[in-house]
PDB file with SEQRES, HELIX, SHEET and CRYST1 records, atoms N, CA, C and O in Angstrom:
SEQRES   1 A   54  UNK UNK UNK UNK UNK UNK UNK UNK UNK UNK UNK UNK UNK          
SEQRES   2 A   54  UNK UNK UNK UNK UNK UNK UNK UNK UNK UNK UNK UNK UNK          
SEQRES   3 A   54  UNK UNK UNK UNK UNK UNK UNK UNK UNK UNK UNK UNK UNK          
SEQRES   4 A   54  UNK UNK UNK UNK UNK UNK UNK UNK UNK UNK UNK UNK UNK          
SEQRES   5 A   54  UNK UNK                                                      
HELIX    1 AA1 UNK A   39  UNK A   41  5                                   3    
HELIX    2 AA2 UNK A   44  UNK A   47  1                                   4    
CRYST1    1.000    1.000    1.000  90.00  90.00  90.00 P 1           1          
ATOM      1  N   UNK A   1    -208.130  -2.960 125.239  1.00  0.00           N  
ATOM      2  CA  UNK A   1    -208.330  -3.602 126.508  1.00  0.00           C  
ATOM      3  C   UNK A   1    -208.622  -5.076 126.268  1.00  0.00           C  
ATOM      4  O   UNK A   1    -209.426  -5.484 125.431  1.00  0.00           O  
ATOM      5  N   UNK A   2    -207.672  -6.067 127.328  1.00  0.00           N  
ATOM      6  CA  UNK A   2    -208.279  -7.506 126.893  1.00  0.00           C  
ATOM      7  C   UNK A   2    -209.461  -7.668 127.847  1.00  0.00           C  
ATOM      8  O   UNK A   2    -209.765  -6.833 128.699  1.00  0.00           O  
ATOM      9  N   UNK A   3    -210.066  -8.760 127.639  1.00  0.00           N  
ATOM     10  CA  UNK A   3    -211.179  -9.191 128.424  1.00  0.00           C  
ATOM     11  C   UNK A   3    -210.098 -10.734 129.042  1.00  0.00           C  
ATOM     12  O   UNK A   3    -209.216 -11.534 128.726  1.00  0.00           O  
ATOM     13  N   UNK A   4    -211.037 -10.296 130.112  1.00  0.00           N  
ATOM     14  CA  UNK A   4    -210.693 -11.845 130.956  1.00  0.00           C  
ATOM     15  C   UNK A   4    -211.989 -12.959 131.250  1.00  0.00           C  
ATOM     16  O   UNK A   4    -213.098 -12.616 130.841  1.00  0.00           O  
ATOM     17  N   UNK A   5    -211.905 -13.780 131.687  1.00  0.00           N  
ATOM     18  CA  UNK A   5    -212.404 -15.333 131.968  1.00  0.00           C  
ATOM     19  C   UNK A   5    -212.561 -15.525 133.169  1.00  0.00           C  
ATOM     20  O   UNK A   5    -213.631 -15.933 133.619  1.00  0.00           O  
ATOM     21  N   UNK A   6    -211.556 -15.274 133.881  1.00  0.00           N  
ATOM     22  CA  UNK A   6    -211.995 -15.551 135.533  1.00  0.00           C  
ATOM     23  C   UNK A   6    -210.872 -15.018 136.377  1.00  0.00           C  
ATOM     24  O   UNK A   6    -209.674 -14.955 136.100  1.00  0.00           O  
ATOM     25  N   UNK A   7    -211.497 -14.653 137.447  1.00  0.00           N  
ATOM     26  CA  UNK A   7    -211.149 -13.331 138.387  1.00  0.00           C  
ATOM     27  C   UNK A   7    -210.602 -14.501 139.413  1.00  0.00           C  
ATOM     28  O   UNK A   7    -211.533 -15.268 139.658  1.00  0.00           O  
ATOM     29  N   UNK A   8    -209.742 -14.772 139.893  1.00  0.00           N  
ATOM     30  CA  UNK A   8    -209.460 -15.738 141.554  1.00  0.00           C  
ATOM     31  C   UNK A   8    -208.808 -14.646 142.511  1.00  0.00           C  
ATOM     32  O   UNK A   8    -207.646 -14.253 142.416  1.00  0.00           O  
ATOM     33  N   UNK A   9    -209.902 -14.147 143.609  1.00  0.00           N  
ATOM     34  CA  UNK A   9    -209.030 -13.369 144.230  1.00  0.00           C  
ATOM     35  C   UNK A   9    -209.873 -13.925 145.753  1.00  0.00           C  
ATOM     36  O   UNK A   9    -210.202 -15.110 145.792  1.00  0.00           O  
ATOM     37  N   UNK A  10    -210.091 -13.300 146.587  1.00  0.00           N  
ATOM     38  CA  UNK A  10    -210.180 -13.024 148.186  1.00  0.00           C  
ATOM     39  C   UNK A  10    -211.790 -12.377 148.543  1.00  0.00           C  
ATOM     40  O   UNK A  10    -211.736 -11.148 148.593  1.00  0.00           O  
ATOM     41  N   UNK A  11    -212.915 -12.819 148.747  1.00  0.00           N  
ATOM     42  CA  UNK A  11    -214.178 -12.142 149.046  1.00  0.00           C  
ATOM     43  C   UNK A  11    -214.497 -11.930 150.557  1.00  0.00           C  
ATOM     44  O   UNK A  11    -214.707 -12.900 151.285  1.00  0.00           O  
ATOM     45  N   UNK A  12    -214.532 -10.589 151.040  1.00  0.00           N  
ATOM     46  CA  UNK A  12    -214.858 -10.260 152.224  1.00  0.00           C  
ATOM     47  C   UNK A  12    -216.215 -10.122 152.483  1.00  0.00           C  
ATOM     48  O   UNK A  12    -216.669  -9.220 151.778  1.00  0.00           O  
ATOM     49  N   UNK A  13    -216.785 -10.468 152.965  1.00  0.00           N  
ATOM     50  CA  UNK A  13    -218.352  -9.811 153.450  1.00  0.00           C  
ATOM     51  C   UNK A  13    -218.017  -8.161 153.744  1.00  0.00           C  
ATOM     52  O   UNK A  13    -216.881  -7.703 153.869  1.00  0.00           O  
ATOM     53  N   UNK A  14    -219.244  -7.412 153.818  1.00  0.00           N  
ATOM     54  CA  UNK A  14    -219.199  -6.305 154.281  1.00  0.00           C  
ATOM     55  C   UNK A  14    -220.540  -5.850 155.004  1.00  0.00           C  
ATOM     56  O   UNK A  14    -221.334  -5.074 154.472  1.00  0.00           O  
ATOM     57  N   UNK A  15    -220.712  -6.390 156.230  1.00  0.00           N  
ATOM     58  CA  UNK A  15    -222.354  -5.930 157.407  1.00  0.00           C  
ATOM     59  C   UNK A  15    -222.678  -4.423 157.199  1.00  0.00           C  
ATOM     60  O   UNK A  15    -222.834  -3.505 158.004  1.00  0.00           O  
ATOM     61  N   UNK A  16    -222.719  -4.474 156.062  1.00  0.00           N  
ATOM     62  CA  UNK A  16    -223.461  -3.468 156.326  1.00  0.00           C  
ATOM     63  C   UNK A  16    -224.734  -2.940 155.064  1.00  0.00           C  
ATOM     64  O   UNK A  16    -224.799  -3.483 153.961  1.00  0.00           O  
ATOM     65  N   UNK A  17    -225.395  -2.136 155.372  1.00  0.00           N  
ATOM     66  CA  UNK A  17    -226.927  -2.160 154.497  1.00  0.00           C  
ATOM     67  C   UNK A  17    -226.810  -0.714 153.975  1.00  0.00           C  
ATOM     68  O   UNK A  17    -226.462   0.273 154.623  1.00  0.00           O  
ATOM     69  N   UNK A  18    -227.238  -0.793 152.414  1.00  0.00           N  
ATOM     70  CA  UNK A  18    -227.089   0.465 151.906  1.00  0.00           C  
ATOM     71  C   UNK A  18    -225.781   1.021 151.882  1.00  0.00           C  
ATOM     72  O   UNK A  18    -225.741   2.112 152.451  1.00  0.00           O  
ATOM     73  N   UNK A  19    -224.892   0.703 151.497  1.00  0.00           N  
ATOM     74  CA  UNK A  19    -223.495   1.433 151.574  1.00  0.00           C  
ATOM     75  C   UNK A  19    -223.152   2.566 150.519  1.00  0.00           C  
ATOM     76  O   UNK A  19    -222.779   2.277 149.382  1.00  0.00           O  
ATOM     77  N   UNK A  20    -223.265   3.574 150.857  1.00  0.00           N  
ATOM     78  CA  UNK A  20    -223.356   4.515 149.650  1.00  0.00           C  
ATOM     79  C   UNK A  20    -221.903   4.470 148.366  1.00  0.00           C  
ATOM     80  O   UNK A  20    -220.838   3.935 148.673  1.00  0.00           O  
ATOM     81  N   UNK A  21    -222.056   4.913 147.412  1.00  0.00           N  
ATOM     82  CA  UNK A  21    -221.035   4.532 146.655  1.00  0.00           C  
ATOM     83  C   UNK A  21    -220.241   5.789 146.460  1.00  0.00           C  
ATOM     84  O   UNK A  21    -219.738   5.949 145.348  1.00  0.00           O  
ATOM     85  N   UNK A  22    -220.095   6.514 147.191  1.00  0.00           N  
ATOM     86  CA  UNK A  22    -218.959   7.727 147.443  1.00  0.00           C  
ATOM     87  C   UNK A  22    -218.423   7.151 148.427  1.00  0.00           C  
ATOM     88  O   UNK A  22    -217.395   7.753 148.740  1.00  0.00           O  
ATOM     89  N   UNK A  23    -218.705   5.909 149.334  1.00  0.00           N  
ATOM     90  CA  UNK A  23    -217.707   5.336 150.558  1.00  0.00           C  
ATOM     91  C   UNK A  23    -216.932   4.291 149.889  1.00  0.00           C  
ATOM     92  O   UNK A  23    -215.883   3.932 150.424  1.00  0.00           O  
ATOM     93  N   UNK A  24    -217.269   3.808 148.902  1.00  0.00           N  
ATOM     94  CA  UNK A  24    -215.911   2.606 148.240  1.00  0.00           C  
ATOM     95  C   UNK A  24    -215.100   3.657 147.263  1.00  0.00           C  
ATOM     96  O   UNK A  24    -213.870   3.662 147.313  1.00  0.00           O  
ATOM     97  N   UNK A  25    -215.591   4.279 146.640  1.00  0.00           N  
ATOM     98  CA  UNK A  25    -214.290   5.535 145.959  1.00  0.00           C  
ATOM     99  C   UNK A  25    -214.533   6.992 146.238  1.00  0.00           C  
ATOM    100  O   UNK A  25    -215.264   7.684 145.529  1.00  0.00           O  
ATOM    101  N   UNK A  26    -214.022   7.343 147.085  1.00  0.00           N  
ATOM    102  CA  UNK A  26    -214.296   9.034 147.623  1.00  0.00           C  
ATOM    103  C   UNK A  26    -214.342  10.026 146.279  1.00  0.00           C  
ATOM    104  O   UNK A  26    -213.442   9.946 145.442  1.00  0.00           O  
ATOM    105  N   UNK A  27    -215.397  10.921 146.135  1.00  0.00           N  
ATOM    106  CA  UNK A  27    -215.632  11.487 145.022  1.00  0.00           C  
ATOM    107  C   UNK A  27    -213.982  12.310 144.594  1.00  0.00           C  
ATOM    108  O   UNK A  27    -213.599  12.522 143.444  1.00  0.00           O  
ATOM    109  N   UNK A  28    -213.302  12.624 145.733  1.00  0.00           N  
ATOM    110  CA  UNK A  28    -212.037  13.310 145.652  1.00  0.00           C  
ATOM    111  C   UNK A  28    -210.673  12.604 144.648  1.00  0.00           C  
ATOM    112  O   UNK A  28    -209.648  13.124 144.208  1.00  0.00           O  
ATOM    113  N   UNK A  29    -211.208  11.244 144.552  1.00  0.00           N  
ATOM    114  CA  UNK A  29    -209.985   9.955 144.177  1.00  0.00           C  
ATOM    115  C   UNK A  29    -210.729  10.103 142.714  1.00  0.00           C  
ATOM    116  O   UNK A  29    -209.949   9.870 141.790  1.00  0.00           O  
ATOM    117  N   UNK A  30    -211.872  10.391 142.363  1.00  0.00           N  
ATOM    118  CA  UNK A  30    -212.766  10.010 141.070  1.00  0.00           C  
ATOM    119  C   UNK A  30    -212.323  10.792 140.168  1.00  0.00           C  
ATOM    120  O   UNK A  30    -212.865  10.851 139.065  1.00  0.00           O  
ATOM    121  N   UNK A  31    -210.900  11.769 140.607  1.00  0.00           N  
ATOM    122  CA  UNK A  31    -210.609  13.023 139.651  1.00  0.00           C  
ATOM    123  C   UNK A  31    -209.141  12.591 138.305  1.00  0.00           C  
ATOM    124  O   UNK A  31    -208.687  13.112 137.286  1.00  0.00           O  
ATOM    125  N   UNK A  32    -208.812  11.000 139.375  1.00  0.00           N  
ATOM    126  CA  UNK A  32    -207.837  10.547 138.910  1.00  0.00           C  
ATOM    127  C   UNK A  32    -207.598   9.908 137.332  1.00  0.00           C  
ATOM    128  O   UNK A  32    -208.435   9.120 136.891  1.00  0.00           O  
ATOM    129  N   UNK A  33    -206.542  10.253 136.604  1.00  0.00           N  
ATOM    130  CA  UNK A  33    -206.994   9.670 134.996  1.00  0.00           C  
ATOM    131  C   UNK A  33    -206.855   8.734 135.142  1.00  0.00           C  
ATOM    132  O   UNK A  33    -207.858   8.037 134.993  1.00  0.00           O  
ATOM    133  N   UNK A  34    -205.736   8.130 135.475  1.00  0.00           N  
ATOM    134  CA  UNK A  34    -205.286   6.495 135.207  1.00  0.00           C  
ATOM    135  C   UNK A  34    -206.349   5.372 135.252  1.00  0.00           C  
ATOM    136  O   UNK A  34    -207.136   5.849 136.069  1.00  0.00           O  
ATOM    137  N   UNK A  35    -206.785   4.359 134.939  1.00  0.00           N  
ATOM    138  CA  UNK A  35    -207.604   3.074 135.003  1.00  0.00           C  
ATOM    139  C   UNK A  35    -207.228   2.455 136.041  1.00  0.00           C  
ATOM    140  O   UNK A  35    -207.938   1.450 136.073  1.00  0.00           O  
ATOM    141  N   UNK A  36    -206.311   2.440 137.202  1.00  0.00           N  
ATOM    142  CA  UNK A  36    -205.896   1.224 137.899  1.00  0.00           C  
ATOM    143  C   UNK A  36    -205.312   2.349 138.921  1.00  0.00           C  
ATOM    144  O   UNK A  36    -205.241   3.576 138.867  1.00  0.00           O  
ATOM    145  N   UNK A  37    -204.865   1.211 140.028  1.00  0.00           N  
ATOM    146  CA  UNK A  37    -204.184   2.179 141.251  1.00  0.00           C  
ATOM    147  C   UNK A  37    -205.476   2.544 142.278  1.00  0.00           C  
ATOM    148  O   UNK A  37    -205.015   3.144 143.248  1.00  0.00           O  
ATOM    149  N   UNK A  38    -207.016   2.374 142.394  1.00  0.00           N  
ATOM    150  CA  UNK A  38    -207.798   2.714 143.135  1.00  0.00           C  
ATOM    151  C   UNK A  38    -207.879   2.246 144.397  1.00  0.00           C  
ATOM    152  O   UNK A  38    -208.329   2.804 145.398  1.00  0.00           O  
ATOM    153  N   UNK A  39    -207.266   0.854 144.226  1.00  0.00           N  
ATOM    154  CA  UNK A  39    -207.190   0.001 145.515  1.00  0.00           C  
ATOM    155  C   UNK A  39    -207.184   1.013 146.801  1.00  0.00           C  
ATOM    156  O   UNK A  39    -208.089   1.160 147.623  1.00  0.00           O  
ATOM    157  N   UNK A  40    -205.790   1.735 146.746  1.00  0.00           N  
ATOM    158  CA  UNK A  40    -205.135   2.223 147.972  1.00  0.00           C  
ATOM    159  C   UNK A  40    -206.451   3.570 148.494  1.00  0.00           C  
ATOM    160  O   UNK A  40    -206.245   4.209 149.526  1.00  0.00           O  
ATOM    161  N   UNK A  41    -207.315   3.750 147.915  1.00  0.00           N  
ATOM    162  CA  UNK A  41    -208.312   4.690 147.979  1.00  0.00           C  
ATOM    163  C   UNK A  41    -209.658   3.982 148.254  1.00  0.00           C  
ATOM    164  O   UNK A  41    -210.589   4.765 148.448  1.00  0.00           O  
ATOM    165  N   UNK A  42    -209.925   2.812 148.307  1.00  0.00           N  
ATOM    166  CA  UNK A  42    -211.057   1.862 148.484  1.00  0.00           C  
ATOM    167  C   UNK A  42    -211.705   2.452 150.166  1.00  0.00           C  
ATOM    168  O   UNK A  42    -210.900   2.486 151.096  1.00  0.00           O  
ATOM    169  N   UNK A  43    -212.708   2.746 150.330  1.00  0.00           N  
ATOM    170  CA  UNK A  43    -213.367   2.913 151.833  1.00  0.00           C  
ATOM    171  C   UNK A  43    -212.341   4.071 152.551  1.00  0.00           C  
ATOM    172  O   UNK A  43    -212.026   3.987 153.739  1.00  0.00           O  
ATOM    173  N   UNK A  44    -211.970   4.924 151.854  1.00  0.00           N  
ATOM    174  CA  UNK A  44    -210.793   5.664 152.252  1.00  0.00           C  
ATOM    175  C   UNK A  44    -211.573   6.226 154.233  1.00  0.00           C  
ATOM    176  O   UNK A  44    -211.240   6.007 155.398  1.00  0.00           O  
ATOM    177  N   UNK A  45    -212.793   7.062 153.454  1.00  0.00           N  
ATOM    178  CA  UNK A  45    -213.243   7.272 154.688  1.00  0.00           C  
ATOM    179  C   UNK A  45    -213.864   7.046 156.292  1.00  0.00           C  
ATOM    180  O   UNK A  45    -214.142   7.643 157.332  1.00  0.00           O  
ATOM    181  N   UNK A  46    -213.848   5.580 155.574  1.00  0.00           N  
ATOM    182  CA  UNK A  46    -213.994   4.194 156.646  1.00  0.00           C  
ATOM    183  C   UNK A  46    -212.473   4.056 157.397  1.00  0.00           C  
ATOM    184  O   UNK A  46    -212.293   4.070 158.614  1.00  0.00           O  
ATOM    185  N   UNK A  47    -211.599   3.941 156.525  1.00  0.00           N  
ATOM    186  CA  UNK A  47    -210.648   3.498 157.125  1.00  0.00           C  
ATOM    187  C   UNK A  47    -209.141   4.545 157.716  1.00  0.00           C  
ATOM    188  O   UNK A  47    -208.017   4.231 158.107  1.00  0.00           O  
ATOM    189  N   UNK A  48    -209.783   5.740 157.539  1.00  0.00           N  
ATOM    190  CA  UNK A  48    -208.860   7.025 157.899  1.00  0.00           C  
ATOM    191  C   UNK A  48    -209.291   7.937 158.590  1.00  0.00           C  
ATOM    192  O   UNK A  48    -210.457   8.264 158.375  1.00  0.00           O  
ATOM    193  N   UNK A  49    -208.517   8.678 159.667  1.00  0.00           N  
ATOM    194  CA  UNK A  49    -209.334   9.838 160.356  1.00  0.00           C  
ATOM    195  C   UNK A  49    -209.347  11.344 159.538  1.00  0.00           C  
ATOM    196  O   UNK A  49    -209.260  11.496 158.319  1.00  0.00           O  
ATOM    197  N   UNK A  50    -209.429  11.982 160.162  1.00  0.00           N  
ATOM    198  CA  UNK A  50    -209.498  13.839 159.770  1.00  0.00           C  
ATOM    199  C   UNK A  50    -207.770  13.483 159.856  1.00  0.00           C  
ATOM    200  O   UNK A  50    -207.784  12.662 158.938  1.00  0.00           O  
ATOM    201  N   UNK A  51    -206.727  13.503 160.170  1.00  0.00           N  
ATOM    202  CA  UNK A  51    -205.569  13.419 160.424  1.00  0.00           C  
ATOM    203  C   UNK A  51    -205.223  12.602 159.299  1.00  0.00           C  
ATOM    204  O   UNK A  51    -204.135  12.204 159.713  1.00  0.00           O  
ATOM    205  N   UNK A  52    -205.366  12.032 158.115  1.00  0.00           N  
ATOM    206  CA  UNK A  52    -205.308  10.751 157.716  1.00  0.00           C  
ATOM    207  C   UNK A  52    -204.974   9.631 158.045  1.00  0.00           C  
ATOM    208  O   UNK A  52    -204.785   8.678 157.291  1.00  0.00           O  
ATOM    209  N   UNK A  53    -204.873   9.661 159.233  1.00  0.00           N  
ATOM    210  CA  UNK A  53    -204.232   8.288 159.914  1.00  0.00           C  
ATOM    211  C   UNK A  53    -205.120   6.787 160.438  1.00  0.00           C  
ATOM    212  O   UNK A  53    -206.210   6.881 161.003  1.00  0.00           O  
ATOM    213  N   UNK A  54    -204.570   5.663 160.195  1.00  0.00           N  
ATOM    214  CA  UNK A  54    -205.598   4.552 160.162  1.00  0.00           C  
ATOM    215  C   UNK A  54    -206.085   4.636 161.389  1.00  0.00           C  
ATOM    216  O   UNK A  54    -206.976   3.867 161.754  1.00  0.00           O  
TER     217      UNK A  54                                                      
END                                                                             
């Protein structure tokens, strides 16, 4: 693995207090091997219904 120097990307705030950390990666996505690809799973349950739909 290389190491990097500096990250330039996009910082959102997020209002909210205590955010548990099964809501930024759903324990269900945590089963995955790969290192990368989590993005599309980020706040899954924030941002999807019972239907999966946004």
């Amino acid at each position: 693995m290389q190491s990097f120097q500096k990250i330039k990307t996009i910082v959102t705030p997020l209002d909210k207090v205590n955010v548990d950390t099964d809501q930024i990666v759903p324990k269900q996505f945590l089963k995955l091997v790969q290192k990368s690809g989590f993005g599309k799973f980020l706040f899954y349950n924030w941002r999807y219904d019972d239907q999966e739909k946004l």
